[in-house]
PDB file with SEQRES, HELIX, SHEET and CRYST1 records, atoms N, CA, C and O in Angstrom:
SEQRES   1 A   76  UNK UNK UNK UNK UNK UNK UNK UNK UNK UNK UNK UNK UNK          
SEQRES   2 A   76  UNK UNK UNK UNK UNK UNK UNK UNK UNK UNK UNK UNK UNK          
SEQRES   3 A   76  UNK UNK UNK UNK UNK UNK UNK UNK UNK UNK UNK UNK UNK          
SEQRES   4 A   76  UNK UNK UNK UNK UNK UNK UNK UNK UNK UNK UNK UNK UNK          
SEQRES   5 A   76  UNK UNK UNK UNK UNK UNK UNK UNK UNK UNK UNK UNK UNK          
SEQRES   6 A   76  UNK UNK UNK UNK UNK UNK UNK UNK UNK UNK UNK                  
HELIX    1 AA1 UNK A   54  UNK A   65  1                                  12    
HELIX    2 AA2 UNK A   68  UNK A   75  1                                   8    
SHEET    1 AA1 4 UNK A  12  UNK A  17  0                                        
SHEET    2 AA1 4 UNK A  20  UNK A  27 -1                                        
SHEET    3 AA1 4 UNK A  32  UNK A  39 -1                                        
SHEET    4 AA1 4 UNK A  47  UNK A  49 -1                                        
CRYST1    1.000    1.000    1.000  90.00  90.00  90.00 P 1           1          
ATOM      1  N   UNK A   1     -94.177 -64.968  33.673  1.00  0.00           N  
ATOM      2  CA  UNK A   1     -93.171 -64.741  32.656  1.00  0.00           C  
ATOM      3  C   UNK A   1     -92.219 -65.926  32.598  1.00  0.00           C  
ATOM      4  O   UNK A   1     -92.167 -66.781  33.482  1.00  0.00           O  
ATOM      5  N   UNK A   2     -91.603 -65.922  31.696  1.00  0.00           N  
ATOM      6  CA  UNK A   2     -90.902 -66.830  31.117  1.00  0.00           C  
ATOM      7  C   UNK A   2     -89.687 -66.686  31.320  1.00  0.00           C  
ATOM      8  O   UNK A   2     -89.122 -66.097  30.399  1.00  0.00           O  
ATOM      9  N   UNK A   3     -88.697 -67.148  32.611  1.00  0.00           N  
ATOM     10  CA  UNK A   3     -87.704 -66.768  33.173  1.00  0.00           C  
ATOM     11  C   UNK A   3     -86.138 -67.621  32.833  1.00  0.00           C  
ATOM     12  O   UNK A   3     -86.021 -68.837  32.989  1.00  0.00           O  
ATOM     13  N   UNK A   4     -85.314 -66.963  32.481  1.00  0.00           N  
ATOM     14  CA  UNK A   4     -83.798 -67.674  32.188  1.00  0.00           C  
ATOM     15  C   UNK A   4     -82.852 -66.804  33.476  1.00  0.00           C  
ATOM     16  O   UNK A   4     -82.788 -65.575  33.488  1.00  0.00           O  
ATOM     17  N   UNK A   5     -82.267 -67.546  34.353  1.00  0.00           N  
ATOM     18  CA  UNK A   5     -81.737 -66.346  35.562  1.00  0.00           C  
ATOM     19  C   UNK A   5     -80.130 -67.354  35.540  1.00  0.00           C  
ATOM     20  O   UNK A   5     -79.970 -68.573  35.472  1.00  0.00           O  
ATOM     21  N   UNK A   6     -79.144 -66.234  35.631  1.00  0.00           N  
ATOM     22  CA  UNK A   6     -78.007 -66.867  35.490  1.00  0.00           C  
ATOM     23  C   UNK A   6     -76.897 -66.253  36.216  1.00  0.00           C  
ATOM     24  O   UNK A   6     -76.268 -65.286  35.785  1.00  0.00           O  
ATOM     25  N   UNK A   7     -76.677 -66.825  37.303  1.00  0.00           N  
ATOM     26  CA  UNK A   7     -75.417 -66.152  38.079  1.00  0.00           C  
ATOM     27  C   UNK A   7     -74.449 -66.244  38.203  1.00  0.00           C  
ATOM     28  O   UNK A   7     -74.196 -66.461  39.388  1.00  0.00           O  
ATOM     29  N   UNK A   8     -73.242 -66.187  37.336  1.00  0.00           N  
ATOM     30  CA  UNK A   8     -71.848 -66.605  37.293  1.00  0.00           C  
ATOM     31  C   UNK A   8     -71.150 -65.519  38.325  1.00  0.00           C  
ATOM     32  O   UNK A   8     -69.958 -65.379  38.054  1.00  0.00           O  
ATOM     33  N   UNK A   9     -71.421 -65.029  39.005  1.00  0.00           N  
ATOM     34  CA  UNK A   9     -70.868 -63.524  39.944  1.00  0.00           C  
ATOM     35  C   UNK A   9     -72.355 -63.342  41.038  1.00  0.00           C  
ATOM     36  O   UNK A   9     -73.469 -63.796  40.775  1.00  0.00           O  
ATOM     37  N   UNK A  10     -72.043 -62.700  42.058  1.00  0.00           N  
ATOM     38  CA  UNK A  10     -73.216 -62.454  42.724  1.00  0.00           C  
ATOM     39  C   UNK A  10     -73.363 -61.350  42.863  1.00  0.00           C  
ATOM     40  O   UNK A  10     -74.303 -61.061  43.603  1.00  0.00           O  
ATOM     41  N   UNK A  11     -72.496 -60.086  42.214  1.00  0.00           N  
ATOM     42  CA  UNK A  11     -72.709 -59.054  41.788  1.00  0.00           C  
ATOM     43  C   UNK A  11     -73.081 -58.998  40.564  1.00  0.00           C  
ATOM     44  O   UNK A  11     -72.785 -57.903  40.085  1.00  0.00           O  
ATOM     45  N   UNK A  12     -73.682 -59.793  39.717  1.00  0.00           N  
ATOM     46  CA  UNK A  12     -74.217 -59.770  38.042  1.00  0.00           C  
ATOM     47  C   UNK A  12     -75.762 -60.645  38.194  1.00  0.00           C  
ATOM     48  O   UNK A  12     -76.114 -61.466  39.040  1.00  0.00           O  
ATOM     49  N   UNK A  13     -76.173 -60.327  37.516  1.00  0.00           N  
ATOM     50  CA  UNK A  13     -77.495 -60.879  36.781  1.00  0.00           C  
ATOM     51  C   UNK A  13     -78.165 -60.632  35.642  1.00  0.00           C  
ATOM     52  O   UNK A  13     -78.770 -59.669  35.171  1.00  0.00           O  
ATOM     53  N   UNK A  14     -77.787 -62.279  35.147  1.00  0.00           N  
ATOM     54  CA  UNK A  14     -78.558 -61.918  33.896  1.00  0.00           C  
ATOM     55  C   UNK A  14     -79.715 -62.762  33.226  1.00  0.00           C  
ATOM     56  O   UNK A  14     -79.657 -63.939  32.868  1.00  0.00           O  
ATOM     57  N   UNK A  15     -80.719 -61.934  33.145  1.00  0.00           N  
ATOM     58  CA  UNK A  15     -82.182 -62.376  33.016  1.00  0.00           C  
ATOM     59  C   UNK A  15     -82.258 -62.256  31.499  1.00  0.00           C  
ATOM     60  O   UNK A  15     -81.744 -61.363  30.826  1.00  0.00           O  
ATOM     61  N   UNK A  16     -83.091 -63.451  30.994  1.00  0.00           N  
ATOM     62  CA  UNK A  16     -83.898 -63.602  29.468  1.00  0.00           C  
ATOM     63  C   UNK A  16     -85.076 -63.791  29.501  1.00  0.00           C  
ATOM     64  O   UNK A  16     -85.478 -64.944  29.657  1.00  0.00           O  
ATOM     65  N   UNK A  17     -85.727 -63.022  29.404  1.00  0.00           N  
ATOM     66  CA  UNK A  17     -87.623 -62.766  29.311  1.00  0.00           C  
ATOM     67  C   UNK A  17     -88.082 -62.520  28.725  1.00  0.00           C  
ATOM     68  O   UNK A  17     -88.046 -61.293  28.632  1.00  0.00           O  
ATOM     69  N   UNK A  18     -89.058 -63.250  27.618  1.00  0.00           N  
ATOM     70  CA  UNK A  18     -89.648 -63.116  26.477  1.00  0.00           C  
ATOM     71  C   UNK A  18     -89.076 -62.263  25.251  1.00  0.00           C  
ATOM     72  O   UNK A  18     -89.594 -61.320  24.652  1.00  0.00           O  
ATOM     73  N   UNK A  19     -88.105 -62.760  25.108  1.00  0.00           N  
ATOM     74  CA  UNK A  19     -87.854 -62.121  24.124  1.00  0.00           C  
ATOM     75  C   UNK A  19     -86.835 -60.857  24.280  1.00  0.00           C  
ATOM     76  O   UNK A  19     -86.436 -60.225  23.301  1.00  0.00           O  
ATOM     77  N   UNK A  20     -86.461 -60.563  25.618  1.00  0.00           N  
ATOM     78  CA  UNK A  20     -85.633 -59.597  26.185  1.00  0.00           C  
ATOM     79  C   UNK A  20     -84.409 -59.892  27.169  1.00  0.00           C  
ATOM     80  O   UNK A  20     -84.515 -60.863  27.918  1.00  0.00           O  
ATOM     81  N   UNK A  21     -83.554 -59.313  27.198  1.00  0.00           N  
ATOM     82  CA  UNK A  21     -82.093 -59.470  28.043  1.00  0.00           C  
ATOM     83  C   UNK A  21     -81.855 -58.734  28.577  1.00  0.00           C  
ATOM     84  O   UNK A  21     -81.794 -57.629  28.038  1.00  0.00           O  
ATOM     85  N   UNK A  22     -81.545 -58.891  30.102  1.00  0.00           N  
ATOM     86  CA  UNK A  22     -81.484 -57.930  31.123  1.00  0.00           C  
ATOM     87  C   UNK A  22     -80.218 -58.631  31.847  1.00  0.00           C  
ATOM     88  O   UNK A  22     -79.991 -59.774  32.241  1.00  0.00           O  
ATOM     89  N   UNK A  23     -79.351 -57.166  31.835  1.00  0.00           N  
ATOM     90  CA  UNK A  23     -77.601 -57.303  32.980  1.00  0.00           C  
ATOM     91  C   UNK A  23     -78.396 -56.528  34.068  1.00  0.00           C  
ATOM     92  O   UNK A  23     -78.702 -55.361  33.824  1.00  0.00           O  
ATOM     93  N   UNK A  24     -78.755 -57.097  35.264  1.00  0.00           N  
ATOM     94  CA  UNK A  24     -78.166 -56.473  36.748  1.00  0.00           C  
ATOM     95  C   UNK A  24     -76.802 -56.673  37.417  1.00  0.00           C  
ATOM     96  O   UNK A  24     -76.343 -57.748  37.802  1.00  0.00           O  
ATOM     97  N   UNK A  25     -76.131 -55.266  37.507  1.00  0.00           N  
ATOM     98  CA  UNK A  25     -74.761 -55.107  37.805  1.00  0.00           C  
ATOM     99  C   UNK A  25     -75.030 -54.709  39.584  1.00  0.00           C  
ATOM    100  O   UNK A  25     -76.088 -54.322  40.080  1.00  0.00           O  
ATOM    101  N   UNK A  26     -74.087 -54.882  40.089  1.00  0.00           N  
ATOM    102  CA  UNK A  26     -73.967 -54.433  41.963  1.00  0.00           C  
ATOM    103  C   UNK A  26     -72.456 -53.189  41.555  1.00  0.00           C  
ATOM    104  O   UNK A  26     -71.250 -53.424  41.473  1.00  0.00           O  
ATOM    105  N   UNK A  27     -73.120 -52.095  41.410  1.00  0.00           N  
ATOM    106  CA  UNK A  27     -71.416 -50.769  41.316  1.00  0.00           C  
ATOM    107  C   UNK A  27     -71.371 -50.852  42.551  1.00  0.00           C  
ATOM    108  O   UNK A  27     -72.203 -50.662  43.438  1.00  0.00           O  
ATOM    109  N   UNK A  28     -69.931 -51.267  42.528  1.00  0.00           N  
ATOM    110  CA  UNK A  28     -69.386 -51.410  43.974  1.00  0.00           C  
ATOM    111  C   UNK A  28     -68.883 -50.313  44.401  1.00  0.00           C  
ATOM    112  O   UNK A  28     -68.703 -50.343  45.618  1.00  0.00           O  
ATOM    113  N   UNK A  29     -68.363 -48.660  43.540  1.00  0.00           N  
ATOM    114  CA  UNK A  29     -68.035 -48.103  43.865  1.00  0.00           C  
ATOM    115  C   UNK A  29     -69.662 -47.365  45.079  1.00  0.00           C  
ATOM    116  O   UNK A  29     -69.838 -47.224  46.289  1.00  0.00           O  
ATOM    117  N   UNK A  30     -70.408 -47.123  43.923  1.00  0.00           N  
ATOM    118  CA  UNK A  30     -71.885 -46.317  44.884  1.00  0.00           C  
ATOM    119  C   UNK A  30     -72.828 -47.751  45.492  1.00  0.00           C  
ATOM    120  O   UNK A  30     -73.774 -47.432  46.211  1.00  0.00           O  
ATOM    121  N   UNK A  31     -72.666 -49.016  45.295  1.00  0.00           N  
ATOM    122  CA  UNK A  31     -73.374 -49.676  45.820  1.00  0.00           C  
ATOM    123  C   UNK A  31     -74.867 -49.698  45.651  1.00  0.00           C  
ATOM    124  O   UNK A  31     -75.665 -49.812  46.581  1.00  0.00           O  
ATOM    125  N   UNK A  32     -75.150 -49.588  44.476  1.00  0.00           N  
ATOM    126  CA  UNK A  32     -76.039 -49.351  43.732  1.00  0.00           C  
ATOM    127  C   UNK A  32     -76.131 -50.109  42.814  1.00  0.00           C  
ATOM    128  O   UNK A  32     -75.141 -50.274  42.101  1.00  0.00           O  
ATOM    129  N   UNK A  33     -77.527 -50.913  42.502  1.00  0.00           N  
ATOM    130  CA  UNK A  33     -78.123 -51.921  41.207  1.00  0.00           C  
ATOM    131  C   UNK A  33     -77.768 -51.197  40.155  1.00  0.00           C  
ATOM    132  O   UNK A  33     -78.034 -50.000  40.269  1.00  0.00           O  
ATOM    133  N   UNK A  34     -77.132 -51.601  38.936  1.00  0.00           N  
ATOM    134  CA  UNK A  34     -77.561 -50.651  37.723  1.00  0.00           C  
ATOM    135  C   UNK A  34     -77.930 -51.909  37.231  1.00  0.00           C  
ATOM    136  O   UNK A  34     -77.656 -53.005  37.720  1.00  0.00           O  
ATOM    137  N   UNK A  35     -78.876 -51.539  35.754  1.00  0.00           N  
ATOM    138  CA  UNK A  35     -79.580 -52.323  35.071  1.00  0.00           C  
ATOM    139  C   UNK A  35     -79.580 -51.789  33.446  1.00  0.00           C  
ATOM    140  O   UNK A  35     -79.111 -50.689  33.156  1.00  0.00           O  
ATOM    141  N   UNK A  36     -79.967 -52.395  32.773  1.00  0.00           N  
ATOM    142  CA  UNK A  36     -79.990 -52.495  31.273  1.00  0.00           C  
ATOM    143  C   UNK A  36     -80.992 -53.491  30.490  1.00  0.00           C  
ATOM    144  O   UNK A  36     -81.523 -54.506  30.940  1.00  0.00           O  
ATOM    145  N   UNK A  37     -81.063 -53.156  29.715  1.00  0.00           N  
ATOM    146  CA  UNK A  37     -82.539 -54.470  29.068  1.00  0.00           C  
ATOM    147  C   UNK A  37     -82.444 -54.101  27.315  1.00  0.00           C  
ATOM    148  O   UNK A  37     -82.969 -53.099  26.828  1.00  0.00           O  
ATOM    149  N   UNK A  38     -81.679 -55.115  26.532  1.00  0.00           N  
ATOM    150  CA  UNK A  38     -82.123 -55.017  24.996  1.00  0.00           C  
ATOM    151  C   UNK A  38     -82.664 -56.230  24.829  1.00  0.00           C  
ATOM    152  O   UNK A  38     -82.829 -57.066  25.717  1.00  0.00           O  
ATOM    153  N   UNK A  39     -82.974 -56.345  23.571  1.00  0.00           N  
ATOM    154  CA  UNK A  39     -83.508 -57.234  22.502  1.00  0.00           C  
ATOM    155  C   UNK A  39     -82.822 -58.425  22.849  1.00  0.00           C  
ATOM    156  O   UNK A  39     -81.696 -58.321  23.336  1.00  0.00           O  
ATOM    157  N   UNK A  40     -83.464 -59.830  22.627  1.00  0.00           N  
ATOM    158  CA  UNK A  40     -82.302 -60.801  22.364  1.00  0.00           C  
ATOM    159  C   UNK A  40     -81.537 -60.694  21.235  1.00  0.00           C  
ATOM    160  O   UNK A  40     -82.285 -60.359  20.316  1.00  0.00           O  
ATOM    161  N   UNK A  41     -80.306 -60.827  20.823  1.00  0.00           N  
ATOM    162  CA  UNK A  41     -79.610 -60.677  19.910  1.00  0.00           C  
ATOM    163  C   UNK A  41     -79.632 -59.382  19.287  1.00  0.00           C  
ATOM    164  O   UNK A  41     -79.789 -59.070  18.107  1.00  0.00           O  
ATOM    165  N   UNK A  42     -79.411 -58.571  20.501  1.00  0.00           N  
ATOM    166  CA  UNK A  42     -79.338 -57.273  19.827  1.00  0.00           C  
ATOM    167  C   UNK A  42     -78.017 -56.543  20.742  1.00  0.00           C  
ATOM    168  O   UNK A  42     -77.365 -57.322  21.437  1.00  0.00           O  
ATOM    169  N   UNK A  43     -77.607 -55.022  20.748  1.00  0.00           N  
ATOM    170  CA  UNK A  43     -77.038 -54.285  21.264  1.00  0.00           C  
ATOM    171  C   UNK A  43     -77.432 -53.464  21.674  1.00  0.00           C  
ATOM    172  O   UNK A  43     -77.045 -53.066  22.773  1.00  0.00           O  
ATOM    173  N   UNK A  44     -78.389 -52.836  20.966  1.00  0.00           N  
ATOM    174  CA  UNK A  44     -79.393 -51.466  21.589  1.00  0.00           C  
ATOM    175  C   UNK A  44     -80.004 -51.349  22.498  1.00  0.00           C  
ATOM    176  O   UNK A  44     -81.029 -52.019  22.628  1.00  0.00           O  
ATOM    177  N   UNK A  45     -79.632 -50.536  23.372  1.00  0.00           N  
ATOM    178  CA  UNK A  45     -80.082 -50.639  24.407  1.00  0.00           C  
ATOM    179  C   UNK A  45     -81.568 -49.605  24.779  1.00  0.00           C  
ATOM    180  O   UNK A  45     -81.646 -48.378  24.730  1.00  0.00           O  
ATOM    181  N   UNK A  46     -82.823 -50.785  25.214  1.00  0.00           N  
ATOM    182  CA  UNK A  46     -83.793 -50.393  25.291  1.00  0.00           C  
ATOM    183  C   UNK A  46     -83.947 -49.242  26.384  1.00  0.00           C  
ATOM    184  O   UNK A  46     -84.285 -48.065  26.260  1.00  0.00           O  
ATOM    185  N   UNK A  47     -83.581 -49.993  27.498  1.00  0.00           N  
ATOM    186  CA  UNK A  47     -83.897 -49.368  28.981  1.00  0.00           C  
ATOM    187  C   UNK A  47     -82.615 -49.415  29.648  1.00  0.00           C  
ATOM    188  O   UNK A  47     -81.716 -50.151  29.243  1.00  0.00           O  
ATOM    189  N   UNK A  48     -82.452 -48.398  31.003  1.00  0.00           N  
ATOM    190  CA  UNK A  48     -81.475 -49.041  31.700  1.00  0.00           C  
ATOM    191  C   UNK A  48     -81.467 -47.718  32.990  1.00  0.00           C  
ATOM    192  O   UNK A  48     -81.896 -46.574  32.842  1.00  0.00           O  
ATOM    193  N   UNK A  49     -81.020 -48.143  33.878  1.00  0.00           N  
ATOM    194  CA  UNK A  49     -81.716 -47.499  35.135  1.00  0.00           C  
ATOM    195  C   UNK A  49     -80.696 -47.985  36.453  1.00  0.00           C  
ATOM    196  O   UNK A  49     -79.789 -48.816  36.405  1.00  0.00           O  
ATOM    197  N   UNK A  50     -81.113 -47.266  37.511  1.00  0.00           N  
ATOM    198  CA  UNK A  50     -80.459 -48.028  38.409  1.00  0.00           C  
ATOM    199  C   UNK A  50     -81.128 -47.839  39.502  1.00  0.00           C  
ATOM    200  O   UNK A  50     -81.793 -46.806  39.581  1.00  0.00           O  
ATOM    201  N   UNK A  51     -81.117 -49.022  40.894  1.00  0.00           N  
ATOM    202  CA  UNK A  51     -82.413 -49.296  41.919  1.00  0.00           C  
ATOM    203  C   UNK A  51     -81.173 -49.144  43.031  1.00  0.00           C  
ATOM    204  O   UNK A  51     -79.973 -49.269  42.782  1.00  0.00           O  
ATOM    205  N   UNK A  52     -81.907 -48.779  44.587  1.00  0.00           N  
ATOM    206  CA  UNK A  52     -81.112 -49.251  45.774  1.00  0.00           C  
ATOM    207  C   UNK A  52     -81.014 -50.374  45.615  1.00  0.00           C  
ATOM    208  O   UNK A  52     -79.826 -50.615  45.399  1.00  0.00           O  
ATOM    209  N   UNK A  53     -81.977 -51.825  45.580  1.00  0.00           N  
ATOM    210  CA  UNK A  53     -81.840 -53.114  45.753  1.00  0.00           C  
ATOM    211  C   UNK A  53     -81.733 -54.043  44.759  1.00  0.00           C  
ATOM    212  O   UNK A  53     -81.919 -53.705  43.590  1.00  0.00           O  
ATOM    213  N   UNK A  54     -81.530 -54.876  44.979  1.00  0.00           N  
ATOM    214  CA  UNK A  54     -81.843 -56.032  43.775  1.00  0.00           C  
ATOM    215  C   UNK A  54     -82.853 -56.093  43.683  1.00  0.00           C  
ATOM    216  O   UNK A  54     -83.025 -55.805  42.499  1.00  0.00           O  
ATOM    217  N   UNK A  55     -83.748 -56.270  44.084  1.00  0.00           N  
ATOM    218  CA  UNK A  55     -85.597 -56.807  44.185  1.00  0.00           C  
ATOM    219  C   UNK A  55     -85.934 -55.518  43.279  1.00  0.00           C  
ATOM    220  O   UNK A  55     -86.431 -55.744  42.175  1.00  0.00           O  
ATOM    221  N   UNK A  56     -85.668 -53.986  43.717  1.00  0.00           N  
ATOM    222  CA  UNK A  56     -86.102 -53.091  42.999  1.00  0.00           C  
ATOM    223  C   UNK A  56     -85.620 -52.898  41.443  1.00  0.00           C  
ATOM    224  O   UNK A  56     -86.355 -52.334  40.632  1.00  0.00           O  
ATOM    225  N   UNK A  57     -84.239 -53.445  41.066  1.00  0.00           N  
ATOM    226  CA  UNK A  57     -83.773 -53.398  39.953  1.00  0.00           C  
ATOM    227  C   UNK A  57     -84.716 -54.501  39.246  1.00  0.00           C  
ATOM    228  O   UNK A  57     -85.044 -54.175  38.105  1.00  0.00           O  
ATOM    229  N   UNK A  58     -85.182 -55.656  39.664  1.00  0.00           N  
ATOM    230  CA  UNK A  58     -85.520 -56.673  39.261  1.00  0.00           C  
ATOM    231  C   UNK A  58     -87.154 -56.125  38.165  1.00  0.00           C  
ATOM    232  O   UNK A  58     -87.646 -56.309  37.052  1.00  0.00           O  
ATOM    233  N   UNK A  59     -87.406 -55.404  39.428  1.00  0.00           N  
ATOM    234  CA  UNK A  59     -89.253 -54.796  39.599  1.00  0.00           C  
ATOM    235  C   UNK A  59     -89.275 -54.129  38.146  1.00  0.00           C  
ATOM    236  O   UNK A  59     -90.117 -54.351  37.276  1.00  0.00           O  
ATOM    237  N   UNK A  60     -87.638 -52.841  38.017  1.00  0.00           N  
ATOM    238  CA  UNK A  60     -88.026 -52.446  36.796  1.00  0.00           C  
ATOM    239  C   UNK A  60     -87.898 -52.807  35.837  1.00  0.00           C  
ATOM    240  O   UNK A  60     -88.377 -52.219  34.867  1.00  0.00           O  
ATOM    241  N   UNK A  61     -87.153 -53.996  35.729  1.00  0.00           N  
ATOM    242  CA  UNK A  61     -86.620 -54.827  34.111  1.00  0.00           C  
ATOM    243  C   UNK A  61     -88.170 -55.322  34.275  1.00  0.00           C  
ATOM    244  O   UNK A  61     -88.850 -54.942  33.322  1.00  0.00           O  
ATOM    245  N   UNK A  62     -88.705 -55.879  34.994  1.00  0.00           N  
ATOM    246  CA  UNK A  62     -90.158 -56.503  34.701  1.00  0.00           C  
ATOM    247  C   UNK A  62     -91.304 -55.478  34.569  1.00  0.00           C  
ATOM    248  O   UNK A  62     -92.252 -55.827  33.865  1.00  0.00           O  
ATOM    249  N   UNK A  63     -91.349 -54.253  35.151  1.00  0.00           N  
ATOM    250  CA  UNK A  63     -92.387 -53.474  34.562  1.00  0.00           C  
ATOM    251  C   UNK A  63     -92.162 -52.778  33.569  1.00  0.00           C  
ATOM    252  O   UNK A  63     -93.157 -52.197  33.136  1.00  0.00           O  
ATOM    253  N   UNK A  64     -90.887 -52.551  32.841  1.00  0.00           N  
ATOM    254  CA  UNK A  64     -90.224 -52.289  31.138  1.00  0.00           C  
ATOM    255  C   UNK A  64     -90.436 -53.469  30.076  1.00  0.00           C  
ATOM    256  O   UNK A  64     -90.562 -53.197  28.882  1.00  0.00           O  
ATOM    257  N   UNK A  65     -90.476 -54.921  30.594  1.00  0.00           N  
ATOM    258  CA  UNK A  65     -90.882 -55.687  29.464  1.00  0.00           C  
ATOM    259  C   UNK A  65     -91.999 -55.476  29.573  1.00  0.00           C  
ATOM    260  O   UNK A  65     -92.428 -54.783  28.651  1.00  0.00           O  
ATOM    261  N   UNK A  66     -93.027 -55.880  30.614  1.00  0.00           N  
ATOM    262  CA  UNK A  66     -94.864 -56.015  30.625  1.00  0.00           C  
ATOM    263  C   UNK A  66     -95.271 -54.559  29.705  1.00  0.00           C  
ATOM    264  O   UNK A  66     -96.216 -54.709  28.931  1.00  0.00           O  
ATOM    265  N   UNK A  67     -94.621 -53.174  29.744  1.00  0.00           N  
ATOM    266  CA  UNK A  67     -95.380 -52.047  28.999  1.00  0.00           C  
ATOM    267  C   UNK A  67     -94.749 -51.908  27.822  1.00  0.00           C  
ATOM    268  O   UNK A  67     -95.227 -51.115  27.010  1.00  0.00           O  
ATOM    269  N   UNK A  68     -93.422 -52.729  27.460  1.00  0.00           N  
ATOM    270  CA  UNK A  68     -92.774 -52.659  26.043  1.00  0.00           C  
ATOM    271  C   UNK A  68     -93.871 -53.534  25.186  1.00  0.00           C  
ATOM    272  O   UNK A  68     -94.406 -53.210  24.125  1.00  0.00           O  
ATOM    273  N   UNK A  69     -94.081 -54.942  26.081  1.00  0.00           N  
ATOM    274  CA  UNK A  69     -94.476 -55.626  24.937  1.00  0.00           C  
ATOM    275  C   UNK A  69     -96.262 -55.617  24.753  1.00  0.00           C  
ATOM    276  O   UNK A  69     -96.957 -56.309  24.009  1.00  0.00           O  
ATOM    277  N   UNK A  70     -96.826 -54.105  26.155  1.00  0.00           N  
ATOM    278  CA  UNK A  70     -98.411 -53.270  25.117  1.00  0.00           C  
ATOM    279  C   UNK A  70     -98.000 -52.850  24.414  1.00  0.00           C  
ATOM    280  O   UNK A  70     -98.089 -53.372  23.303  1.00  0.00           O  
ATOM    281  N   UNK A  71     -97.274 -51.627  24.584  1.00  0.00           N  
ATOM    282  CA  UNK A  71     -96.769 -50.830  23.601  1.00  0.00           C  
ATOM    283  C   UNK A  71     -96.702 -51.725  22.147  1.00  0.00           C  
ATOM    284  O   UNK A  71     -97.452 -51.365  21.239  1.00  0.00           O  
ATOM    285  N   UNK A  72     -95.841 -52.839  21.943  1.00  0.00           N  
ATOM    286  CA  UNK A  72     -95.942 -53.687  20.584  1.00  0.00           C  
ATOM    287  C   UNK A  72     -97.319 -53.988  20.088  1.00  0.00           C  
ATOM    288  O   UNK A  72     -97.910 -53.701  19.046  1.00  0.00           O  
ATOM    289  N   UNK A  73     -97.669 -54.712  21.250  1.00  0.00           N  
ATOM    290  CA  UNK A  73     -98.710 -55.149  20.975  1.00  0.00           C  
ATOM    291  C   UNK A  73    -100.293 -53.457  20.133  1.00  0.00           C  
ATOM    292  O   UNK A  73    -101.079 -53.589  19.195  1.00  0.00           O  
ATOM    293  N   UNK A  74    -100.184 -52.848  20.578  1.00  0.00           N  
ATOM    294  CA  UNK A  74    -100.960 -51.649  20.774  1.00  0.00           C  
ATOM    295  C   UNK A  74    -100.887 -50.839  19.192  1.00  0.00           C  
ATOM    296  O   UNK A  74    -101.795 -50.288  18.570  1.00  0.00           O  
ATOM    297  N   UNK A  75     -99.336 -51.028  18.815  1.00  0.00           N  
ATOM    298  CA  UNK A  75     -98.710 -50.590  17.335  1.00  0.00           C  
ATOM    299  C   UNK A  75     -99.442 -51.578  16.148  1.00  0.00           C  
ATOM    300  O   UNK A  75     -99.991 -51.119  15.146  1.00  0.00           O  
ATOM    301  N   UNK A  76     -99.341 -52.955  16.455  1.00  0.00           N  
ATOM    302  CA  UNK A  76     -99.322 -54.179  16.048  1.00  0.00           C  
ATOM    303  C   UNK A  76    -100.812 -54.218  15.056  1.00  0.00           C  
ATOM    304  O   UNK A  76    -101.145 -55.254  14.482  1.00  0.00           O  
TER     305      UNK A  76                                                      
END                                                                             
């Protein structure tokens, strides 16, 4: 995949992947990944979830683009 990774905070991450935008947040209150994933240049929010780890938050923004963009593809 086609990766843009940008860390201005080391509690934030934000990923651009084909065509998609993903915030990984660190809630400091529960200490818990939350995550989110829209469109580029969009607001709507596709997906959004939350992991114990970073690696696991990471896993699901990447197995939500790989079956969003069958799913397109599959409509298409």
């Amino acid at each position: 995949m086609n990766n843009v990774i940008k860390i201005s905070d080391p509690e934030k991450l934000h990923l651009i992947r084909e065509g998609f935008v993903a915030e990984i947040v660190l809630g400091r209150a529960t200490g818990l990944y939350h995550f989110l994933v829209t469109r580029e240049n969009s607001l709507e929010i596709l997906c959004w979830g939350q992991e114990n780890t970073l690696d696991a938050a990471r896993h699901s923004v990447d197995e939500f683009i790989v079956s969003e963009k069958a799913r397109l593809k599959a409509v298409s």
